[in-house]
C-alpha positions as CSV (number, residue, x, y, z in Angstrom):
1,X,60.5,6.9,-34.6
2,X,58.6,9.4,-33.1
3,X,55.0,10.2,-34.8
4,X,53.5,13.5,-35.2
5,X,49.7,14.4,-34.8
6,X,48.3,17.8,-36.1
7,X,44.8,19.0,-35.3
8,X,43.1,22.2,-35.8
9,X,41.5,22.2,-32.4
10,X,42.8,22.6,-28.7
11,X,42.2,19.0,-27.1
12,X,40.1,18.7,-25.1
13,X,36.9,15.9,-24.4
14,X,34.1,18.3,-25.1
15,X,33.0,16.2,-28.7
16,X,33.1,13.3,-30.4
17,X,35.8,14.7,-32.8
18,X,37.8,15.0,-29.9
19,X,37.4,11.4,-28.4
20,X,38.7,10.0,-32.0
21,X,41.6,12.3,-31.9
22,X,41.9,11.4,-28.0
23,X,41.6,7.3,-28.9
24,X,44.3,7.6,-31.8
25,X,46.5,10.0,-29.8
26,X,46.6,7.4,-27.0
27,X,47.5,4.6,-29.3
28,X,49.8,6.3,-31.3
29,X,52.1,7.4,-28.2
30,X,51.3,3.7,-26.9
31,X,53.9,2.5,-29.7
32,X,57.1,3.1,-27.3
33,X,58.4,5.8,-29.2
34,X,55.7,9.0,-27.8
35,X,53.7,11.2,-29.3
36,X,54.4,14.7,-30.6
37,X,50.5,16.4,-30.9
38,X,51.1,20.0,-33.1
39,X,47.5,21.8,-31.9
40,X,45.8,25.1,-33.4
41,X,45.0,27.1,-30.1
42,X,41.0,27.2,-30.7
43,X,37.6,26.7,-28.6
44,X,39.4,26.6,-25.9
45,X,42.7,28.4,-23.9
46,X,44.7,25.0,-22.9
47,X,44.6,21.0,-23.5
48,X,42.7,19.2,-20.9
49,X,43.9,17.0,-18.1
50,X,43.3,13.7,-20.2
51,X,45.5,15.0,-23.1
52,X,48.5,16.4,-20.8
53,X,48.1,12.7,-18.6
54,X,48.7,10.5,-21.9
55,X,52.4,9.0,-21.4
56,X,54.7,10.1,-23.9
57,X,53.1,13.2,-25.7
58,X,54.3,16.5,-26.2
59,X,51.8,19.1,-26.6
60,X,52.8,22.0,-29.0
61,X,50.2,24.8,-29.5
62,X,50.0,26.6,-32.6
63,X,49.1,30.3,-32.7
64,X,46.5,31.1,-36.2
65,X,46.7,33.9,-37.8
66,X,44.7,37.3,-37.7
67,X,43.0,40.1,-39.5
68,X,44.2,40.4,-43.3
69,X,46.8,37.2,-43.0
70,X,44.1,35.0,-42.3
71,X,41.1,36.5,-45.0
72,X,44.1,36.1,-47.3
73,X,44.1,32.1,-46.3
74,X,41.0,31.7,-46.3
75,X,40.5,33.5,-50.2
76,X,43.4,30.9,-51.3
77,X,41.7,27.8,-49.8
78,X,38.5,29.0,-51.7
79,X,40.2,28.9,-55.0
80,X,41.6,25.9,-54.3
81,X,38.3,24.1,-54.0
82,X,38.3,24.0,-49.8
83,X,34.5,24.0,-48.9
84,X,33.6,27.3,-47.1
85,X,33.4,25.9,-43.1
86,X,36.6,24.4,-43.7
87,X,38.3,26.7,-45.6
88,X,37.8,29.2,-42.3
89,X,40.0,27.0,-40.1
90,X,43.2,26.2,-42.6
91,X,46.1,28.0,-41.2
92,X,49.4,28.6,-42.7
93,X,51.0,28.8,-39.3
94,X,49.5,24.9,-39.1
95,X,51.3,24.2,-42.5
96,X,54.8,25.9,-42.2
97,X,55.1,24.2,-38.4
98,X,54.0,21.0,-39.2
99,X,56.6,20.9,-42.2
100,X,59.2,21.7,-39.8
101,X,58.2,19.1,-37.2
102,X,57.9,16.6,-40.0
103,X,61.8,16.9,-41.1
104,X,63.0,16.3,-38.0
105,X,64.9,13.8,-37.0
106,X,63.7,10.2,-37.2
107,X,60.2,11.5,-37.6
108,X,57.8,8.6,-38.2
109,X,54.2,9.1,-39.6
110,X,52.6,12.3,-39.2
111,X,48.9,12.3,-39.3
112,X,46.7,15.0,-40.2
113,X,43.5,15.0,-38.3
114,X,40.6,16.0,-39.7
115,X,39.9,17.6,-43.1
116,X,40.9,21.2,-42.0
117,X,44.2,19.6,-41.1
118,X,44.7,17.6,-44.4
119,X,43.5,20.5,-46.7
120,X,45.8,22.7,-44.5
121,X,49.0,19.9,-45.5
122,X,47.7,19.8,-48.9
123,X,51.5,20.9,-50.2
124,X,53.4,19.1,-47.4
125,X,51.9,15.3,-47.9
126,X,52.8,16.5,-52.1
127,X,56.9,16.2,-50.7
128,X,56.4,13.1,-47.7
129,X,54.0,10.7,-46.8
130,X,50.6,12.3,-44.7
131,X,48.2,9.8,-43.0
132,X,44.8,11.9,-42.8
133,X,43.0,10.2,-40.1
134,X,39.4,11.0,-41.6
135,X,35.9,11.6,-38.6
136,X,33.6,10.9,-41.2
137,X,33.0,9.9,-44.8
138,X,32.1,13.5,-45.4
139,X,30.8,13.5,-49.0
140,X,27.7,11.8,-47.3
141,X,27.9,13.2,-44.2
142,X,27.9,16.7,-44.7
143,X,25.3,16.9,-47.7
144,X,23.3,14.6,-45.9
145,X,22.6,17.0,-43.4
146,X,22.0,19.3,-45.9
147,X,25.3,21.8,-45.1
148,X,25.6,22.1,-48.8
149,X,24.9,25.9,-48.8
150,X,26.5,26.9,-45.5
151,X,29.2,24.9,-46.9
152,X,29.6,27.1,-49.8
153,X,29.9,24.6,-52.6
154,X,27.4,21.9,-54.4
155,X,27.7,18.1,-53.8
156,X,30.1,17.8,-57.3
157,X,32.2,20.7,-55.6
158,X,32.5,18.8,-52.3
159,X,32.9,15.6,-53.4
160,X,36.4,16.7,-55.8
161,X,37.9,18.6,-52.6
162,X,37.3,15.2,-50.8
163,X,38.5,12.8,-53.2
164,X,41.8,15.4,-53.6
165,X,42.0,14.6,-49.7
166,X,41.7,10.9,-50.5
167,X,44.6,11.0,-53.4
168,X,47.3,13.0,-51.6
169,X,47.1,10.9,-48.4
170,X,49.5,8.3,-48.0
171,X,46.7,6.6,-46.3
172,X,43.3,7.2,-45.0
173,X,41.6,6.0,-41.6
174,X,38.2,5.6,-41.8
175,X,35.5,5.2,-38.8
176,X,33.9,2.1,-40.1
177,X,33.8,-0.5,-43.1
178,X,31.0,1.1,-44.5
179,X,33.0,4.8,-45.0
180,X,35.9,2.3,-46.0
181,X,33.9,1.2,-49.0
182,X,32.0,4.7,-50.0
183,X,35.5,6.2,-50.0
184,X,36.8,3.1,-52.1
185,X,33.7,4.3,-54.7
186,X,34.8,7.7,-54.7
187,X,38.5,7.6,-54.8
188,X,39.2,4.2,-56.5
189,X,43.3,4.5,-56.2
190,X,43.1,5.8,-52.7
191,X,45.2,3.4,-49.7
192,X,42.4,2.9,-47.0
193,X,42.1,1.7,-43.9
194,X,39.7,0.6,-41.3
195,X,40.5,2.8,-37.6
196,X,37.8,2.4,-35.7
197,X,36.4,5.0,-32.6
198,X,37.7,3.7,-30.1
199,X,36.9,4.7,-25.9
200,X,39.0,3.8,-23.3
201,X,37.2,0.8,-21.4
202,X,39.5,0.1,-19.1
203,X,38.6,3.2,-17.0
204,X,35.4,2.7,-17.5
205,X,33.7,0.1,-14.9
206,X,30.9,-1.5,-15.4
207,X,27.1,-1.3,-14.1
208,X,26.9,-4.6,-11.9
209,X,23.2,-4.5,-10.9
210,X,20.1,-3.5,-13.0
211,X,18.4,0.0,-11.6
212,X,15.3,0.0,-9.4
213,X,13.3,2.4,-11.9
214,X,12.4,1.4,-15.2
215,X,14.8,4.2,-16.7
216,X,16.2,4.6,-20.1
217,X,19.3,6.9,-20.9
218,X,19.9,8.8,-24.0
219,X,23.5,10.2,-23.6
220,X,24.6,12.8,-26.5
221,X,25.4,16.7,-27.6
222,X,22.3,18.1,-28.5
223,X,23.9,20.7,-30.3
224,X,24.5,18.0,-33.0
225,X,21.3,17.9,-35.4
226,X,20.7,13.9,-35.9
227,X,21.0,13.5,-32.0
228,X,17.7,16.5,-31.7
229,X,16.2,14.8,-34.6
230,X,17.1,11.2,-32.8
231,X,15.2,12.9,-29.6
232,X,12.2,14.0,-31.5
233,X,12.0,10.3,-32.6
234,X,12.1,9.0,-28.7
235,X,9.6,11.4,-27.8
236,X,6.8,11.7,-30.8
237,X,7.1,8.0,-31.8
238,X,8.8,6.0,-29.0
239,X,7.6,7.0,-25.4
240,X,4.3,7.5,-26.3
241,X,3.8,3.7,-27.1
242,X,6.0,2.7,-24.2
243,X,3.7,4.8,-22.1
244,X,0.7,2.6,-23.2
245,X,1.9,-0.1,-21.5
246,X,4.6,1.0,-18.9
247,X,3.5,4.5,-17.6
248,X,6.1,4.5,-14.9
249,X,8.6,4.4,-17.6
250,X,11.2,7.4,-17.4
251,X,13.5,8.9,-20.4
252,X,17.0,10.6,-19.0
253,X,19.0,12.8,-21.3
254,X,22.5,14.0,-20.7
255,X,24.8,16.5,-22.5
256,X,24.8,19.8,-23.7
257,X,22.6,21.3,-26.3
258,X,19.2,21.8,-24.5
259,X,18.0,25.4,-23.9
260,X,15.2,24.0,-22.4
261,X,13.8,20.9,-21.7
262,X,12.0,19.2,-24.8
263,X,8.7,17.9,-23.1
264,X,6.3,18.9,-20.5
265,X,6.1,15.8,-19.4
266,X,7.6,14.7,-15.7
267,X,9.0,11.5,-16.8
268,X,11.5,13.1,-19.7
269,X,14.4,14.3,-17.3
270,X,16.9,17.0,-18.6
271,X,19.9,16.4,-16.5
272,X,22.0,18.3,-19.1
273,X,25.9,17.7,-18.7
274,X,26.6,15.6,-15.7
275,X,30.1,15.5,-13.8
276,X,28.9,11.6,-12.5
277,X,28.5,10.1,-15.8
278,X,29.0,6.9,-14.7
279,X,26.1,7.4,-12.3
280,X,23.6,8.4,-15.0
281,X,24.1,5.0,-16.2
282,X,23.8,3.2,-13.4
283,X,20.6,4.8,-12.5
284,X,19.3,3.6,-15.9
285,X,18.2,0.2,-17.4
286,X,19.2,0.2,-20.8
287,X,20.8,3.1,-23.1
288,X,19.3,4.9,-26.6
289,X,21.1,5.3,-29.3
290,X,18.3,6.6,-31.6
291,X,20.2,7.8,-34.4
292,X,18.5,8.2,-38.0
293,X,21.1,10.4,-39.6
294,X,24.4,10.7,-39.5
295,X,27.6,8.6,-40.2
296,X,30.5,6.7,-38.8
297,X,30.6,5.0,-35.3
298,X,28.4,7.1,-32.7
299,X,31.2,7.1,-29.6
300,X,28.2,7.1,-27.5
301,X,27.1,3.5,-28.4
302,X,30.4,2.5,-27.6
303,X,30.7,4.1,-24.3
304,X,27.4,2.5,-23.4
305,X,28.5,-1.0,-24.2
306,X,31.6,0.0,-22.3
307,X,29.0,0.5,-19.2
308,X,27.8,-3.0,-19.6
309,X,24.3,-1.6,-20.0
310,X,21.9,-2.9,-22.7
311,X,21.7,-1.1,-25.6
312,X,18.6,-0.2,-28.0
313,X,19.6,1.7,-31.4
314,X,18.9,2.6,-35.2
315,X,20.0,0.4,-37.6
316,X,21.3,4.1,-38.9
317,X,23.4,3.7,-35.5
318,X,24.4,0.3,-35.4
319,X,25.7,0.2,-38.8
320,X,29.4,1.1,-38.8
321,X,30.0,-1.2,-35.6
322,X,30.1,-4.5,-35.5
323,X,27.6,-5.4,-33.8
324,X,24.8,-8.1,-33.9
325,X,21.2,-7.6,-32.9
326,X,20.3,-9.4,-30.1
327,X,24.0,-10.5,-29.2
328,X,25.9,-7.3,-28.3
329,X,22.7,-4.7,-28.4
330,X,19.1,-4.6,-29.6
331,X,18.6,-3.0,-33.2
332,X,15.2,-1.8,-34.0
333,X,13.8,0.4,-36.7
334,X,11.0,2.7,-36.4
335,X,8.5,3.7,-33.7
336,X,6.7,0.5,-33.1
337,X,10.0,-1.7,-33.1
338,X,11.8,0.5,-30.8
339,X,9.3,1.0,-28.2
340,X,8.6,-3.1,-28.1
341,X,12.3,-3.3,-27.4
342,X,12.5,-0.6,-24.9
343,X,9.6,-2.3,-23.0
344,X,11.1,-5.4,-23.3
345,X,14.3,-4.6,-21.7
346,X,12.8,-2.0,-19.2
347,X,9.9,-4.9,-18.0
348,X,12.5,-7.9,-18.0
349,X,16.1,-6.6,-17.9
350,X,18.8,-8.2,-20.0
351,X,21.9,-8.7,-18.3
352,X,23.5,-10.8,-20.5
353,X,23.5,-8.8,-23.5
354,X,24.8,-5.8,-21.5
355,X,27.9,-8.5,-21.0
356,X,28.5,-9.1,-24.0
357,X,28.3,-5.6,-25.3
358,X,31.0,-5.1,-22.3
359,X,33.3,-7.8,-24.0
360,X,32.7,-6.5,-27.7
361,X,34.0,-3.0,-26.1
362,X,36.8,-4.4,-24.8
363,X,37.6,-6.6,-27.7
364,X,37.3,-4.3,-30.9
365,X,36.4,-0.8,-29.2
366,X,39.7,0.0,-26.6
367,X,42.6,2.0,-26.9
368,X,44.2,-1.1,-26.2
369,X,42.7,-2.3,-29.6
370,X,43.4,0.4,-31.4
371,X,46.7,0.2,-30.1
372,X,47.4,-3.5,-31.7
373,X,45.7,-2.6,-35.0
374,X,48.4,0.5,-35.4
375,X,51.5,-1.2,-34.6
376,X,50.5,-3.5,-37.3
């Protein structure tokens, strides 16, 4: 039986919502049977090469509506409780073709991506079974970045639309154990279950000799707020320390998001988005993930342990992987910690534990992995 996918964005690998959706994609058209992917045509005019290249799927773009049909959405989402930012991207196009791909014949499970999607299917998944493959716990996540008023509705408000998400689903995939367990609190009766972020490693080949410079890497969209307030961390509490004892010590940081680099200083190097990523992290020693907000699995941790290069993070970052200090990756918390840590590893190197954070990739982080756990 064929399964069904529906997202409310074009994919492509610009974000981190998009390499979940790209990591479940892959494994759910892995199961022999393909992959039918039902996509609203937004943020950008066509799926990407990695999305077309997956064997099995069939891309099928959705057109949203315009002008008075979709203010007339939009005002009935409201009144049904959908927070504002949300209620802007449900689509009745998304609903009525997704019902009609769902009866076809020997459908199998059709997943609703994302809370857009799953508020979009709200009527749907009342007449057949609707996985909603969640991004993040986002009763926590949202307020916690304090969205509440550009969301449009308070934290009582948000948490009722997302526990109606959590009772219609048939069953709910959440990033980590700990969003497992916060949704369990919220929605006692809901089926959950644990569907990790996953990267595909096996395309991924790993650094095989330490770099000359004593470099560290911080990898990540800088349009996203806990990565800029993760920077401000590395650069107002971290570097300066590290600089006491290793002023030869240099900061990289890759992705989109700067306008302008964040420090005077030569040794902080804005390299912006990179085509060579795999050379950025080579050229480094060890990777950042400084994270002190923010929830889920941070993809970028993974992909670093995919590099086989040591990592230093949060214990914000490291919690919903599993992952053991000073086994897999170092975890510090706050200035002092961090910066001992980053000296540590930029002064002495430590191969091993890039190795090991290689094989816990490999082992619980793949699309292979992913894969297993969904044919299960």
């Amino acid at each position: 039986m064929r399964d069904l996918l529906i997202t409310a964005h074009t994919p492509v690998l610009r974000s981190g919502h998009a390499v979940r959706t790209y990591g479940v994609a892959r494994a759910l058209a892995a199961q022999g049977n393909g992959l039918d992917l039902l996509y609203v045509g937004f943020d950008a005019p066509e799926p990407d090469a990695a999305f077309r290249s997956i064997p099995g799927v069939r891309l099928h773009e959705i057109a949203p509506s315009r002008g008075i049909g979709r203010t007339l959405t939009y005002g009935q989402a409201r009144i049904a409780g959908v927070p504002s930012s949300f209620a802007r991207g449900v689509s009745r196009e998304l609903a009525s073709d997704a019902a009609r791909f769902a009866a076809e014949p020997d459908r199998g499970r059709v997943i609703a991506d994302g809370p857009i999607v799953a508020a979009s299917l709200a009527s749907l998944a009342r007449r057949r079974p609707v996985v909603y493959n969640a991004h993040n716990f986002e009763s926590a996540f949202r307020l916690e970045l304090n969205t509440g008023k550009r969301l449009g509705i308070n934290a009582r408000g948000f948490r009722r639309f997302e526990r109606g998400l959590l009772e219609r689903a048939a069953e709910t995939w959440m990033v980590s154990e700990a969003d497992v367990a916060a949704a369990r609190s919220l929605c006692p009766t809901a089926k959950l279950r644990y569907v990790p972020n996953v990267v595909d490693v096996a395309a991924i080949n790993p650094v095989r000799e330490p770099a000359r410079e004593r470099r560290a890497i911080f990898v990540a969209s800088f349009f996203y707020e806990p990565n800029r307030i993760g920077l401000r961390f590395l650069l107002e509490d971290v570097f300066p320390r590290v600089w006491e004892r290793l002023p030869d010590a240099r900061l990289s940081l890759v992705g989109a998001g700067l306008e302008r680099p964040p420090s005077e200083d030569p040794r902080v190097e804005t390299l912006g988005f990179v085509d060579d990523l795999a050379g950025a992290y080579a050229s480094a020693r060890c990777a950042l993930v400084p994270l002190l907000l923010g929830g889920g699995t941070p993809l970028k941790f993974i992909e670093a342990l995919a590099h086989g290069l040591p990592v230093i993070a949060t214990p914000r970052a490291a919690a919903g992987l599993d992952v053991r200090d000073g086994e897999n990756c170092l975890v510090a918390e706050g200035g002092e910690a961090f910066a001992a840590a980053l000296v540590r590893i930029l002064t002495d190197g430590a191969p091993e534990l890039g190795r090991r954070g290689r094989e816990l990739a490999v082992e619980r982080y793949s699309v292979e992995a992913l894969t297993r756990l969904l044919a299960s």
